[in-house]
C-alpha positions in Angstrom: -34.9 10.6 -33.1 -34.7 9.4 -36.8 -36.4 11.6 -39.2 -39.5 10.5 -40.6 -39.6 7.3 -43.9 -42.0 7.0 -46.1 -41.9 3.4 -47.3 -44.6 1.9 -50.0 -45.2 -1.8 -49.9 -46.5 -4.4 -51.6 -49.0 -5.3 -49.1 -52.4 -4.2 -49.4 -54.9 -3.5 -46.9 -58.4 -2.9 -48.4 -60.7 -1.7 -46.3 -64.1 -3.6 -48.2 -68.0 -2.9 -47.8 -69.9 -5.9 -48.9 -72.7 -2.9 -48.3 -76.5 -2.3 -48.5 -75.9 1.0 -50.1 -76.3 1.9 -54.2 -76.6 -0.5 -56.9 -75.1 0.8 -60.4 -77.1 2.7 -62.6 -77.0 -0.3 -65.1 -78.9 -2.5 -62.9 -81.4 0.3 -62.2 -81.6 0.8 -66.1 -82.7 -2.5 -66.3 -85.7 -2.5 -63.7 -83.9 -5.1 -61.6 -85.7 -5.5 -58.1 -83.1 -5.8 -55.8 -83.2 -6.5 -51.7 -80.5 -6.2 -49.4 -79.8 -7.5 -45.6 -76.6 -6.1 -43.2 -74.3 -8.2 -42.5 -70.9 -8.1 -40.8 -68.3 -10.0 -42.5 -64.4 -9.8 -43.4 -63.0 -9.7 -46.8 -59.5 -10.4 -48.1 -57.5 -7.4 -47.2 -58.9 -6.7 -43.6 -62.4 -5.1 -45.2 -65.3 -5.6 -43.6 -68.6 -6.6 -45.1 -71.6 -4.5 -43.9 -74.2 -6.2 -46.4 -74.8 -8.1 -49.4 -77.7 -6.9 -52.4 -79.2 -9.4 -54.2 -82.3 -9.8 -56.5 -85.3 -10.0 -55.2 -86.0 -14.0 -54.1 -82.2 -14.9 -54.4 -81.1 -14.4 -51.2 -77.5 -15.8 -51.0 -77.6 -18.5 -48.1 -75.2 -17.4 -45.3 -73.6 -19.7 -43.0 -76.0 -19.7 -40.1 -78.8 -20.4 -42.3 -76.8 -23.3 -44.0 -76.0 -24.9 -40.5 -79.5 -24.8 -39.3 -80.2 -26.4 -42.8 -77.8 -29.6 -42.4 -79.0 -29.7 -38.4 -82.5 -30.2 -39.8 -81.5 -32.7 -42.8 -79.4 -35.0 -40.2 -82.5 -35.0 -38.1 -84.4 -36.0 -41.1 -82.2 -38.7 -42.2 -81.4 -40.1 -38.9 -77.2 -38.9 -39.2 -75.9 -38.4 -36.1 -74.5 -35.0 -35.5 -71.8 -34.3 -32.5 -71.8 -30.2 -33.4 -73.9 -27.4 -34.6 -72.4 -28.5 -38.1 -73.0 -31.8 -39.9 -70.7 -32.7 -42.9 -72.9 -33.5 -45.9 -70.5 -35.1 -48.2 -70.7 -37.0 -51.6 -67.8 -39.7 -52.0 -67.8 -39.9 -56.3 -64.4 -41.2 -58.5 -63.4 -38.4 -60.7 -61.1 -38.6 -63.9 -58.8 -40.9 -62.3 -58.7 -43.2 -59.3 -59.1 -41.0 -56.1 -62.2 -39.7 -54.9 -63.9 -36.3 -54.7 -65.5 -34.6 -51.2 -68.5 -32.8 -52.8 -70.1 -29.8 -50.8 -72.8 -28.1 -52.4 -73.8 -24.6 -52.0 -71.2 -23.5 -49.5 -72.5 -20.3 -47.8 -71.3 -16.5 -48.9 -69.5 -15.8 -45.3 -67.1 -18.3 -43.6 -66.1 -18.2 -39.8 -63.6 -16.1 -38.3 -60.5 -17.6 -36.6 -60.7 -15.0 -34.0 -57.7 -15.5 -31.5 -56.0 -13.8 -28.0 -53.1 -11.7 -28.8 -50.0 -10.7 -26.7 -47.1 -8.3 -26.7 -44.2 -8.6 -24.6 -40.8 -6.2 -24.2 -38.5 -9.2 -25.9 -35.8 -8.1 -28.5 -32.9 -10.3 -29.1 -31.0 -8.9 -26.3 -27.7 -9.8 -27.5 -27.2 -8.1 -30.9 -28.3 -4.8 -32.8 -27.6 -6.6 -36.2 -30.1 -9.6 -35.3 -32.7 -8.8 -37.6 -34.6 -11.9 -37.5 -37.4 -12.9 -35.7 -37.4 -16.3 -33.0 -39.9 -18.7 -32.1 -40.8 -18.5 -28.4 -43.2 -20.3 -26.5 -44.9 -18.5 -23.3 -45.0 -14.8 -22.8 -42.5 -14.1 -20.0 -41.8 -11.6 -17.4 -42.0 -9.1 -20.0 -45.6 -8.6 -20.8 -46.0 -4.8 -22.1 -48.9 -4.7 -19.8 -51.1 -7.0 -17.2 -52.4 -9.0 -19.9 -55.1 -10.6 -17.6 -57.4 -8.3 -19.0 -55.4 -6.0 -20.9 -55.1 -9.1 -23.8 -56.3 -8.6 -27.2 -58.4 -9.9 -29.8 -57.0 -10.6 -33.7 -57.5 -12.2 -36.7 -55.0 -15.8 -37.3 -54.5 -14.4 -41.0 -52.4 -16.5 -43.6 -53.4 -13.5 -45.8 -51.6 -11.1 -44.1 -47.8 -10.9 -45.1 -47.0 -9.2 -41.8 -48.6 -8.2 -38.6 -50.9 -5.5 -38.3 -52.4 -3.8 -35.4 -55.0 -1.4 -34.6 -54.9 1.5 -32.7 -57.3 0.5 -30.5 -55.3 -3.1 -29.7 -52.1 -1.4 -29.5 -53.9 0.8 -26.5 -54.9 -1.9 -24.9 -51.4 -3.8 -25.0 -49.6 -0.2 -24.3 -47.6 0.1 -27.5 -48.6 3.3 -28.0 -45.6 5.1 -27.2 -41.9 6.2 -27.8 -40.4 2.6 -26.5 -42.4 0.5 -28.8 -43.5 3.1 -32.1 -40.6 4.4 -34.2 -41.1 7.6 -36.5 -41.0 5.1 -39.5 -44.2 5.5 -41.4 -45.5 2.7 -44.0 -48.1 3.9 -46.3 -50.5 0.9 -47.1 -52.1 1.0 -50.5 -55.6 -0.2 -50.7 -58.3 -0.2 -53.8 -59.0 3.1 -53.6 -56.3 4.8 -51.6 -53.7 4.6 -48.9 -53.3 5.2 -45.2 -50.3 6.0 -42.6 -49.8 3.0 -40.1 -46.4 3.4 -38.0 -43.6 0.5 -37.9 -42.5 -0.5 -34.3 -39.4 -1.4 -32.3 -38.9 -5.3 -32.1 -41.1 -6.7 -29.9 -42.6 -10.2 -28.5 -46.0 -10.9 -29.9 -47.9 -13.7 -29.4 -51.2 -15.8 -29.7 -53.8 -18.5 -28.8 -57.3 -20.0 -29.6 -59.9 -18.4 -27.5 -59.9 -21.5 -25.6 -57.3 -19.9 -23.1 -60.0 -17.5 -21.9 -62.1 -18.0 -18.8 -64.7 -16.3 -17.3 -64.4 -13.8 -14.8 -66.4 -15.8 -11.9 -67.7 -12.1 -10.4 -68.7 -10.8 -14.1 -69.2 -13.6 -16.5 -69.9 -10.8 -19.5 -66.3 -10.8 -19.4 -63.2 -13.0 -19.8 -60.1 -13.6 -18.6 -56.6 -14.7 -19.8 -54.6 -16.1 -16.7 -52.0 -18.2 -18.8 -50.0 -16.7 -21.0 -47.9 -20.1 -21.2 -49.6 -21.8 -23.7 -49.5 -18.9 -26.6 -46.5 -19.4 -28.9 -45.2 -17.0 -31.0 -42.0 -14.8 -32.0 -39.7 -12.1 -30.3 -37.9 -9.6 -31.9 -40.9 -9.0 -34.4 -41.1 -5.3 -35.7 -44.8 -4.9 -36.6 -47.6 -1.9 -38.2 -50.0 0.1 -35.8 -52.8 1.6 -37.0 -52.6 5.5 -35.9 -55.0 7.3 -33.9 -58.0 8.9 -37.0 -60.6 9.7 -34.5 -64.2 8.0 -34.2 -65.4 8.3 -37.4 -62.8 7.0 -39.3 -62.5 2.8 -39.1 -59.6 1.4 -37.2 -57.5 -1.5 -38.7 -57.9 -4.8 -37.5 -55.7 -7.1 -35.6 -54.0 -9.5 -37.9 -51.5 -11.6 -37.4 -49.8 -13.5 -40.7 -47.2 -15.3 -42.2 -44.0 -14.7 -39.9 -46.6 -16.8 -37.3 -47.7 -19.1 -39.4 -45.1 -20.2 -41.2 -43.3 -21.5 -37.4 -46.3 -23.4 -36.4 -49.0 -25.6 -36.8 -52.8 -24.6 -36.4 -55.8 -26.8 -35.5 -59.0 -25.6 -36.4 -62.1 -27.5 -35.0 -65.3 -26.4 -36.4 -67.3 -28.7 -34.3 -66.1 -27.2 -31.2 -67.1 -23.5 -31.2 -65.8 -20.9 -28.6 -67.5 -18.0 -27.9 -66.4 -15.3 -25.1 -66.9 -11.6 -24.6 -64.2 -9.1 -24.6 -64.0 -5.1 -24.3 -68.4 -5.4 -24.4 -67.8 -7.0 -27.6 -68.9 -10.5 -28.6 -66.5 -13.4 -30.8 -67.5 -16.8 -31.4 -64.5 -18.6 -34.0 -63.6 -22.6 -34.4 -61.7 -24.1 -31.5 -58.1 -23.0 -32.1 -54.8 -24.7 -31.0 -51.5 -23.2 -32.2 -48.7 -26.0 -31.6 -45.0 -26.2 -32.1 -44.6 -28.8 -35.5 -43.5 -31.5 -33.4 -46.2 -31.9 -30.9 -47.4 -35.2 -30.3 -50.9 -33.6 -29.6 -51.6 -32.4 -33.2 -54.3 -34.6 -34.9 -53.7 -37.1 -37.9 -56.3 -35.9 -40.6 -56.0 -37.5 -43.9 -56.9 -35.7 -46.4 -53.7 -34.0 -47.8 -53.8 -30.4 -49.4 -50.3 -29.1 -50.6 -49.3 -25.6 -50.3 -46.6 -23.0 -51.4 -45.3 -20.3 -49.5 -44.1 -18.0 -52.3 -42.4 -15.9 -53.3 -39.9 -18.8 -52.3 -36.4 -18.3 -50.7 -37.4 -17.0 -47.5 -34.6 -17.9 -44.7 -36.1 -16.4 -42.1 -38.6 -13.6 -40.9 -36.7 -10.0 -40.4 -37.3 -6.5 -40.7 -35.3 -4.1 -42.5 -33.4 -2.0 -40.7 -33.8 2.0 -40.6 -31.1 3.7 -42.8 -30.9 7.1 -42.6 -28.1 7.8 -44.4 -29.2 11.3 -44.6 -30.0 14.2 -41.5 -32.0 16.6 -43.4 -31.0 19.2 -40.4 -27.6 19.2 -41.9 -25.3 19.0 -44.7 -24.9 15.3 -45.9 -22.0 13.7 -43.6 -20.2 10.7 -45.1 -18.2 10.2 -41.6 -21.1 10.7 -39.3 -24.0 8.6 -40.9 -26.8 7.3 -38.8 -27.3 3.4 -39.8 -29.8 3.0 -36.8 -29.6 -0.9 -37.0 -31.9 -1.0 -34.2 -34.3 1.1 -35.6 -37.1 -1.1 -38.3 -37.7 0.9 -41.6 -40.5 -1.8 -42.3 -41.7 -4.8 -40.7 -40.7 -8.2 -40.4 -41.3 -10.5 -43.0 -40.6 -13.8 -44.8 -37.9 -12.4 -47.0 -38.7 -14.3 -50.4 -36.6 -13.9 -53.3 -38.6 -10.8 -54.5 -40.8 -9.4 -51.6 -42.5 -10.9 -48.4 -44.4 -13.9 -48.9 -47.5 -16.1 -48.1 -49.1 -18.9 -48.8 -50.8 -20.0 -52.1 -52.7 -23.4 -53.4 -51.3 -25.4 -55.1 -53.7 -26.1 -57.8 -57.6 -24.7 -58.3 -59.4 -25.8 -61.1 -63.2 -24.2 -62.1 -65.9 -24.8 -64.3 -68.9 -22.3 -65.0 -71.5 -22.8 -67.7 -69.4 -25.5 -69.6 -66.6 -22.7 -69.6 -63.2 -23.9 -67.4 -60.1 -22.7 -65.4 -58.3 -26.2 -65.0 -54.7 -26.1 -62.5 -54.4 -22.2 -61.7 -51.7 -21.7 -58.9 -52.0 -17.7 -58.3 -54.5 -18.4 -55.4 -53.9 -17.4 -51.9 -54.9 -19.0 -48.7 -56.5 -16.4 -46.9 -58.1 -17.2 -43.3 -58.6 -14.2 -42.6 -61.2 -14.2 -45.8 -65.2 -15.2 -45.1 -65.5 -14.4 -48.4 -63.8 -16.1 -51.9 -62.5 -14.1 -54.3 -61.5 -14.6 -58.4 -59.6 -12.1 -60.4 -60.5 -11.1 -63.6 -58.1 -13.0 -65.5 -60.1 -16.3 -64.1 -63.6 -14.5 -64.5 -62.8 -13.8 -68.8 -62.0 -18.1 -68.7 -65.1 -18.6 -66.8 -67.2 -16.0 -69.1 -68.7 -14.5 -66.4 -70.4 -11.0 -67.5 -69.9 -8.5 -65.1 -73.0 -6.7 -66.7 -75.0 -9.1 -65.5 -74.3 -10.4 -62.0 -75.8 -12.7 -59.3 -75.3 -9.7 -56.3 -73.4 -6.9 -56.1 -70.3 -5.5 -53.5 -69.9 -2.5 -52.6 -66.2 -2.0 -51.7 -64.8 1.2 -50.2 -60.6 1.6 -49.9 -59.0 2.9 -47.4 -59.5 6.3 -48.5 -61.7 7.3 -51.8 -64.8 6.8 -52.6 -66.8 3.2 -52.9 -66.8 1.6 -56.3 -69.4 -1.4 -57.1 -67.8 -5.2 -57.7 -70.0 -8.0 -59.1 -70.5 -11.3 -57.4 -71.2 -14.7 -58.9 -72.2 -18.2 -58.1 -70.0 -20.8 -60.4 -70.9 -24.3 -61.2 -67.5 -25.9 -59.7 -64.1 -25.3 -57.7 -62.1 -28.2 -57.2 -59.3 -28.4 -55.2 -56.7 -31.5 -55.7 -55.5 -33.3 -52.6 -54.3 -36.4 -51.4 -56.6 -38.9 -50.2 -59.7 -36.7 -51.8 -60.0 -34.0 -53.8 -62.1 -31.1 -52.5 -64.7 -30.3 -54.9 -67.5 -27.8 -53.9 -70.7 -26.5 -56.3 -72.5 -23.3 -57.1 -69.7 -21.8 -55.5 -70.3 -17.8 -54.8 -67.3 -15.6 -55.7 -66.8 -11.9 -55.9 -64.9 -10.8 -58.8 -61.9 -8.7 -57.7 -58.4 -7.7 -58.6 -56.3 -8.1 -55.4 -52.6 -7.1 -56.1 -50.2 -10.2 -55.5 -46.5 -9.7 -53.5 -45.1 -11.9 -56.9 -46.1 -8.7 -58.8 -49.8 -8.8 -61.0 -52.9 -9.6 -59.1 -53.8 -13.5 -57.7 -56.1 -15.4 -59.6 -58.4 -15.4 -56.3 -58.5 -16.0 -52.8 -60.0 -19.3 -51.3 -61.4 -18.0 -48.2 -63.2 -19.7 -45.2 -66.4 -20.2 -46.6 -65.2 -23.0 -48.4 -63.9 -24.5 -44.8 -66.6 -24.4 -42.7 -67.5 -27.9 -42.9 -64.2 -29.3 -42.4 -61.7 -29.2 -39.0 -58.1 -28.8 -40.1 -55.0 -28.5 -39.5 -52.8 -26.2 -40.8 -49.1 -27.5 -40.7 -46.8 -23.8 -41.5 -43.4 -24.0 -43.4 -41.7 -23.2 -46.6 -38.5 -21.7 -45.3 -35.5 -22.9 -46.8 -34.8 -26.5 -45.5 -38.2 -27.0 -44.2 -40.8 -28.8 -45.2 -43.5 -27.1 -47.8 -46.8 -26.1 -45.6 -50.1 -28.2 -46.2 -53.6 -28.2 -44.6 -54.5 -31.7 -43.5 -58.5 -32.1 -43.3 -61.2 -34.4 -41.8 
């Protein structure tokens, strides 16, 4: 058995309460009256948002009250609506000759892409010194377990620079033991700490839109995955697992990230909702299709958003191999060292130039209180974000005061105690595209520092909030000789 690594990464993995809990002493100081409601949301990083505090009358408007908002205006206006959403868009020429897709007042929380996970027994098979990771469409014979029921339910996470499972889904999916988890730890730093996850053997993983599940037709509470053919994803893949912290310590959620992404292409339909119930658990995301590039069944949207998967370089998605050059039961042994080729130190990746990468914007521009941010490129695509995010850098152009804000976070690391973030609406984020821009008012933001794999922090994170009106297609890429990635929209 290999002795134990210690390995510190890049990656972060903030566990953050958007809580009901205390407000600062400065805001009490000044006699502020302030409410709060619980919520359950997901923040960049894999937090999770428990509630949102506000002052009193300026409730932040929330997705579901925004839908039954635009339901009620199309009724009002006569505009037919096919789905629980109706677009409410403003075609305007900006500073130049394209036009500009206005939404006003997107909501605090966007949707999640929940989607069905499975893990299969497939390593290359032919060579110890194959590192990289394959595209592979279908599970196989070798599921790690009878994933008729036994599937599991994650997070489609562009965020995410590698895969990350929780104990509880690696239960499930039987990876819980010697054949599939090495003694190779990776310590994940978060905001306010770090936790222990374990790397594991290479492996098959794989996913799908909750469209593949059925109902059970004795139990309808519960549903059913009886085709694994449809779900595309990689062999070979060495991922993290959450370890076993008892019931009162949070699990880690079920994320899978770039080294999917980056092979496929994505549809997202938020007029075509899918809700099913798993493990007594309830999960309602956008329909979600996950397509090889060249499928003829992936729609033709046409509004254009470039993308850059950076840092750029990557080849290919591979772990790093376990080098233990070292037995600590004996004297050091420069004839007998253990390489261990088969054995991942850490997870597979897209090996950039400088560290594992994933996706950024091309170009955000912002305006707040005739204060502006114009063609900032440091922000990250996050899916697996409801909730947008600006770094300080961004907030000192905007002159936001983070004495004095419009709510208030709560965010607890992974370890440590909580520490109180401010939260803002902003007068304007616009987003150039092709065909329109994307341009969406009184935007709210929470202002946080989230550490960036290109070293420094990002300037922010656009999460799904800003998508909830749109379906989409996210077209992966950005390895060497392939075609950058860019999210096509209707």
């Amino acid at each position: 058995m290999n002795a134990k690594k210690r390995i510190r990464t890049k990656m972060s993995v903030l566990l953050i309460i958007l809580a009901c809990g205390m407000v600062s002493a400065a805001f009490a100081a000044e006699g502020k009256r302030w409410e709060h409601e619980k919520m359950d949301l997901r923040m960049t990083g894999k937090g999770r948002v428990k509630g949102i505090r506000y002052p009193k009358g300026k409730k932040p408007l929330l997705l579901k009250e925004r839908r039954r908002r635009l339901r009620a205006s199309a009724t009002d206006t006569g505009i037919a609506s096919t789905s629980s959403t109706t677009v409410k868009s403003l075609t305007t020429p900006p500073a130049g000759s394209v036009s500009v897709n206005v939404i006003d007042s997107p909501p605090v929380d966007g949707f999640i892409p929940w989607i069905v996970v499975g893990t299969s027994n497939a390593k290359s098979g032919s060579d110890d010194l194959d590192f990289a990771a394959h595209p592979a469409q279908g599970v196989g014979m070798g599921a790690t377990v009878d994933l008729t029921t036994n599937y599991a339910i994650g997070i489609f996470d562009t965020g995410a620079s590698t895969h990350v499972m929780g104990y509880a889904a690696a239960s499930r999916l039987g990876l819980t033991n010697s054949e599939f988890m090495t003694e190779n730890i990776i310590e994940i730093t978060g905001v306010t700490g770090s936790i222990e996850t374990k790397v594991s053997y290479p492996l098959g993983i794989f996913a799908g839109g909750l469209d593949l599940l059925e109902p059970n037709g004795l139990d309808e509470s519960e549903y059913l995955l009886n085709d694994t053919s449809a779900m595309v994803g990689t062999i070979n893949t060495s991922i993290i697992i959450g370890l076993d912290n008892g019931p009162t310590n949070p699990d880690l959620p079920t994320a899978l990230g770039s080294p999917l992404n980056v092979y496929y292409t994505t549809v997202f339909r938020n007029n075509q909702p899918v809700t099913v119930r798993h493990n007594e658990q309830s999960y309602t995301a956008p329909s979600i299709e996950i397509y090889q590039p060249y499928s003829l069944s992936i729609p033709d949207y046409p509004i254009k958003l470039p993308l850059e998967l950076r840092p750029m370089g990557g080849i290919s998605v591979q772990y790093t191999p376990s080098l233990n050059f070292y037995n600590f039961a004996d004297e050091f042994d420069i004839f007998n060292l253990d390489f261990s080729f088969d054995t991942p130190g850490s997870p597979s990746v897209v090996m950039g130039n400088l560290s594992q990468s994933v996706t950024f914007v091309h170009s955000v521009d912002m305006t707040d209180n005739g204060n502006s941010a114009y063609d900032k490129n440091r922000f990250l695509l996050d899916t697996g974000a409801q909730v947008s995010v600006i770094g300080s850098r961004i907030g000192a152009r905007l002159g936001l005061d983070p004495a004095n804000p419009d709510f208030m976070v709560e965010i607890q690391g992974v370890t440590g105690p909580p520490t109180d973030k401010p939260g803002f609406y902003i007068d304007s984020v616009n987003i150039p595209a092709l065909g329109e821009w994307l341009r969406f008012t009184n935007v709210p933001v929470v202002l946080l520092d989230v550490a960036s794999p290109e070293g420094g922090s990002f300037d922010g994170i656009i999460g799904m909030n800003l998508f909830t009106e749109y379906n989409f297609v996210l077209r992966g890429g950005g390895l060497f000789l392939t075609d950058d990635p860019v999210i096509e929209l209707e």
